[in-house]
DRENMARDO-537241 format. One record per residue (C-alpha): chain; residue number from 1; x, y, z. Coordinates in nm, 2 decimals, decimal comma, always signed. Example, Ala and Ser with C-alpha at 12.3 -4.5 7.8 and 13.67 -1.06 7.14 Angstrom:
BEGIN
PT/c/k/x/y/z
PT/A/1/+1,23/-0,45/+0,78
PT/A/2/+1,37/-0,11/+0,71
***
This chain:
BEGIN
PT/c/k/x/y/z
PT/A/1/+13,13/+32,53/+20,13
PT/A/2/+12,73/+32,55/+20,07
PT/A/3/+12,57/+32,28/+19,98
PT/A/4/+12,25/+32,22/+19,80
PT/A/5/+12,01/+31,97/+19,81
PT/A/6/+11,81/+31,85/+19,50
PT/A/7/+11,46/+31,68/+19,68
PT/A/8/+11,12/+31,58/+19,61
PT/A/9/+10,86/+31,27/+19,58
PT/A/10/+10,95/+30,99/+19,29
PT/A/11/+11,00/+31,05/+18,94
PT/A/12/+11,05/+31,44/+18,95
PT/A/13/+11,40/+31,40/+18,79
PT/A/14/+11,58/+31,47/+19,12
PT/A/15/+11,94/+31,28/+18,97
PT/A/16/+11,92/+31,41/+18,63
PT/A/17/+11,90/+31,77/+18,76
PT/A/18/+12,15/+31,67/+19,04
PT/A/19/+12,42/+31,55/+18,78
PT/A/20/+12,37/+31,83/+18,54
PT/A/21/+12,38/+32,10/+18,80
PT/A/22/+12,72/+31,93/+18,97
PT/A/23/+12,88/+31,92/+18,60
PT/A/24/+12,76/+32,28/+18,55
PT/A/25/+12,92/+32,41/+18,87
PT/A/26/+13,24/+32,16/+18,85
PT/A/27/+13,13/+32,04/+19,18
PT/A/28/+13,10/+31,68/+19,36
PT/A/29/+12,78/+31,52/+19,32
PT/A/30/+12,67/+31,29/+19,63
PT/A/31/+12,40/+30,97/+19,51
PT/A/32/+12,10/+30,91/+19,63
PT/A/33/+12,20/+30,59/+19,83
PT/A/34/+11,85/+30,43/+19,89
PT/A/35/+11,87/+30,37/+19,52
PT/A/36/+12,21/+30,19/+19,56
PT/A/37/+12,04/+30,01/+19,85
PT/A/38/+11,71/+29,88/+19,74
PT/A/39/+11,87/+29,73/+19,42
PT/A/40/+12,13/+29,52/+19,57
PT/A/41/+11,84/+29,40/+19,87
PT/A/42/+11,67/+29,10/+19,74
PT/A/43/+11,37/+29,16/+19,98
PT/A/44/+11,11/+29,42/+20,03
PT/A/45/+11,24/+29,71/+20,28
PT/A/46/+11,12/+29,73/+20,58
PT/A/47/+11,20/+29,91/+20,92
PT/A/48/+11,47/+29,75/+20,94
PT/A/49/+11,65/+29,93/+20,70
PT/A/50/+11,63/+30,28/+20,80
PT/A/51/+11,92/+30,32/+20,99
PT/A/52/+12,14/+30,13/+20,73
PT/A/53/+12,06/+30,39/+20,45
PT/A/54/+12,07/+30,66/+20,67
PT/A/55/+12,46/+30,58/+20,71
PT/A/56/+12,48/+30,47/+20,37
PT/A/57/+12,38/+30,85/+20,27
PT/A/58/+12,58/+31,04/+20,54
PT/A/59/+12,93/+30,83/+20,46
PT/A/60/+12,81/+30,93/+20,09
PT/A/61/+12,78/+31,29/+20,15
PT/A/62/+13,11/+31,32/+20,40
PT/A/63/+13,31/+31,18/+20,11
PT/A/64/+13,20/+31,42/+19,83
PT/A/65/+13,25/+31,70/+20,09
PT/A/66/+13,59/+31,65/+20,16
PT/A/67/+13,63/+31,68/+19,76
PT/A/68/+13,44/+31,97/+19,78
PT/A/69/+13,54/+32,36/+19,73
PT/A/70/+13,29/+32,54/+19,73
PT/A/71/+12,96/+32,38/+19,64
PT/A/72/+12,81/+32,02/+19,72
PT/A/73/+12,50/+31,90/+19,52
PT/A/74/+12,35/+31,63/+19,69
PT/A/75/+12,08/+31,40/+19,51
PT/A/76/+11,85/+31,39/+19,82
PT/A/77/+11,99/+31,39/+20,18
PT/A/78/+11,82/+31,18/+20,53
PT/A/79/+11,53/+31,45/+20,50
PT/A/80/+11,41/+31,25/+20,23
PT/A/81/+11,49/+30,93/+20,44
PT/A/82/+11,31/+31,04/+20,74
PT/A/83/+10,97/+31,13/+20,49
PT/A/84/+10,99/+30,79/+20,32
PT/A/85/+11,02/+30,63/+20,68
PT/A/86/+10,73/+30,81/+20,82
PT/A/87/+10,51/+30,73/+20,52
PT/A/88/+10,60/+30,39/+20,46
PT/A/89/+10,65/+30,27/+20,88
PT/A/90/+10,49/+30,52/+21,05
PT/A/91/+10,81/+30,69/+21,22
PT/A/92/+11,15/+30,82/+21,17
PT/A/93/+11,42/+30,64/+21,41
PT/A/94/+11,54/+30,92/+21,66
PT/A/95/+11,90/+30,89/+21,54
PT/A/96/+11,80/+30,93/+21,19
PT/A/97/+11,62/+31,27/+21,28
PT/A/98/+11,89/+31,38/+21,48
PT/A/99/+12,17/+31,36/+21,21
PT/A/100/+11,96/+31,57/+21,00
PT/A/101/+12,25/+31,85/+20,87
PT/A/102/+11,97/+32,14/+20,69
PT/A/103/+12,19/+32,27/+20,33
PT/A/104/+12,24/+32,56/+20,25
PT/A/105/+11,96/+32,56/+20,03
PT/A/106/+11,66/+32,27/+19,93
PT/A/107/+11,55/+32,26/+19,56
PT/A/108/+11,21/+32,10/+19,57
PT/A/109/+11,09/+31,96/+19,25
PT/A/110/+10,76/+31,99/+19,19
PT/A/111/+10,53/+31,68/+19,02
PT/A/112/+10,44/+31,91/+18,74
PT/A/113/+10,62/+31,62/+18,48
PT/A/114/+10,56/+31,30/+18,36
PT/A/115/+10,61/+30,98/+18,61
PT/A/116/+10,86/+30,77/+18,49
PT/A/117/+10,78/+30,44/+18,59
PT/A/118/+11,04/+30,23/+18,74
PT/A/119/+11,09/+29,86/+18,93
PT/A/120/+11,14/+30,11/+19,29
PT/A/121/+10,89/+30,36/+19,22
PT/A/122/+10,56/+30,24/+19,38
PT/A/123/+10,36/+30,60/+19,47
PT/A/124/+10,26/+30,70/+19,13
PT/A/125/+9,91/+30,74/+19,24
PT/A/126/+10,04/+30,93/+19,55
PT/A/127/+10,23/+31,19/+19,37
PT/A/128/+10,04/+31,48/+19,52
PT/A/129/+10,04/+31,30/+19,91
PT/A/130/+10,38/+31,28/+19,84
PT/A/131/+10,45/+31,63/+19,68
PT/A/132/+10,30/+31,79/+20,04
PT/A/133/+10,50/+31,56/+20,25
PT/A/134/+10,84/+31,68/+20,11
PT/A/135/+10,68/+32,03/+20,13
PT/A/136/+10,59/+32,02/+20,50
PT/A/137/+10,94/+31,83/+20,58
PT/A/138/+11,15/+32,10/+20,38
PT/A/139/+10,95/+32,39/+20,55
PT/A/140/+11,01/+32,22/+20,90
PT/A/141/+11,38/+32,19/+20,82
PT/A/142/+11,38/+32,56/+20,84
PT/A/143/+11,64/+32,60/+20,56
PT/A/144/+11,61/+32,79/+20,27
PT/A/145/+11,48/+32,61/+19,99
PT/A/146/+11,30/+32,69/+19,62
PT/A/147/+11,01/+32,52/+19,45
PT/A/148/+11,13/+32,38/+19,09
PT/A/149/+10,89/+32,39/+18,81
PT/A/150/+10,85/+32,34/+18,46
PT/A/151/+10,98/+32,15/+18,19
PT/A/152/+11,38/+32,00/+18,20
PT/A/153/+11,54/+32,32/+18,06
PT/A/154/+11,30/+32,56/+18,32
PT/A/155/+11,42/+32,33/+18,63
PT/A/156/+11,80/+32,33/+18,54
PT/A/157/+11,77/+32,75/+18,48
PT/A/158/+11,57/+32,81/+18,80
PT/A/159/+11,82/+32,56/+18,98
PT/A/160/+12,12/+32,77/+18,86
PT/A/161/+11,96/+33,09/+18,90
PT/A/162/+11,88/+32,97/+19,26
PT/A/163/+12,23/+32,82/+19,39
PT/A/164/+12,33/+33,13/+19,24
PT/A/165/+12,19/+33,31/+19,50
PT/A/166/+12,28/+33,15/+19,79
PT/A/167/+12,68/+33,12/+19,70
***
């Protein structure tokens, strides 16, 4: 089973490409749990929470797998996790790092579209900081991955042109 990981900075229309790819290829489509998690926390996050999403988003993505056949799409994995924590705290918790799993294949959206803004979003400003963080991080993973550009229609055909590729 390969599985591929939609990723990138705020507002670059990681879940709406995520669900539209999964329903292209019939396959499971694992959340993005930090969502899930900030909006049910009635505080800011902190350091704290780290760990908690991390195994928030693993118990998310063993479940679709085991549905699974032969492709996984995953709205972000810990990768994303471990940038936010390092840009927000100033580290990544060891255990976090180390239950990294690289996919088969990263699709990194580029900012190239309009920010959507939205009561979780705060790095607007920061799009381009951000942009280069997920770069370096998706580089350093050492899987393969694929820069997404372009408008809606663009992203989903270079998304299924891509997966293509790699199944």
């Amino acid at each position: 089973m390969k599985r591929v990981v939609v990723t990138g900075s705020e507002s670059t229309g990681k879940t709406t490409l995520a669900a539209r790819l999964a329903a292209h290829f019939g396959a499971p489509c694992t959340p993005e749990f930090a969502r899930e998690y900030a909006a049910r926390t009635p505080r800011p996050l902190g350091p704290a929470d780290v760990e908690p999403i991390a195994r928030g988003q693993r118990a998310l993505e063993d479940a679709a797998a085991f549905r699974a056949e032969r492709l996984l799409v995953q709205d972000t994995d810990l990768l994303s996790t471990c940038v936010y924590a390092e840009h927000y705290y100033g580290a990544c918790p060891p255990a976090v790092r180390r239950a990294l799993r690289p996919p088969g294949l990263y699709l990194l959206l580029a900012i190239d579209v309009p920010w959507v803004p939205d009561p979780h979003r705060d790095r607007g400003h920061l799009r381009e900081h951000m942009h280069a963080l997920f770069r370096a991080a998706v580089r350093a993973s050492g899987a393969p991955f694929v820069e997404i550009t372009g408008d809606w229609d663009a992203r989903f055909q270079q998304a299924v042109v891509s997966i293509g590729r790699v199944q």
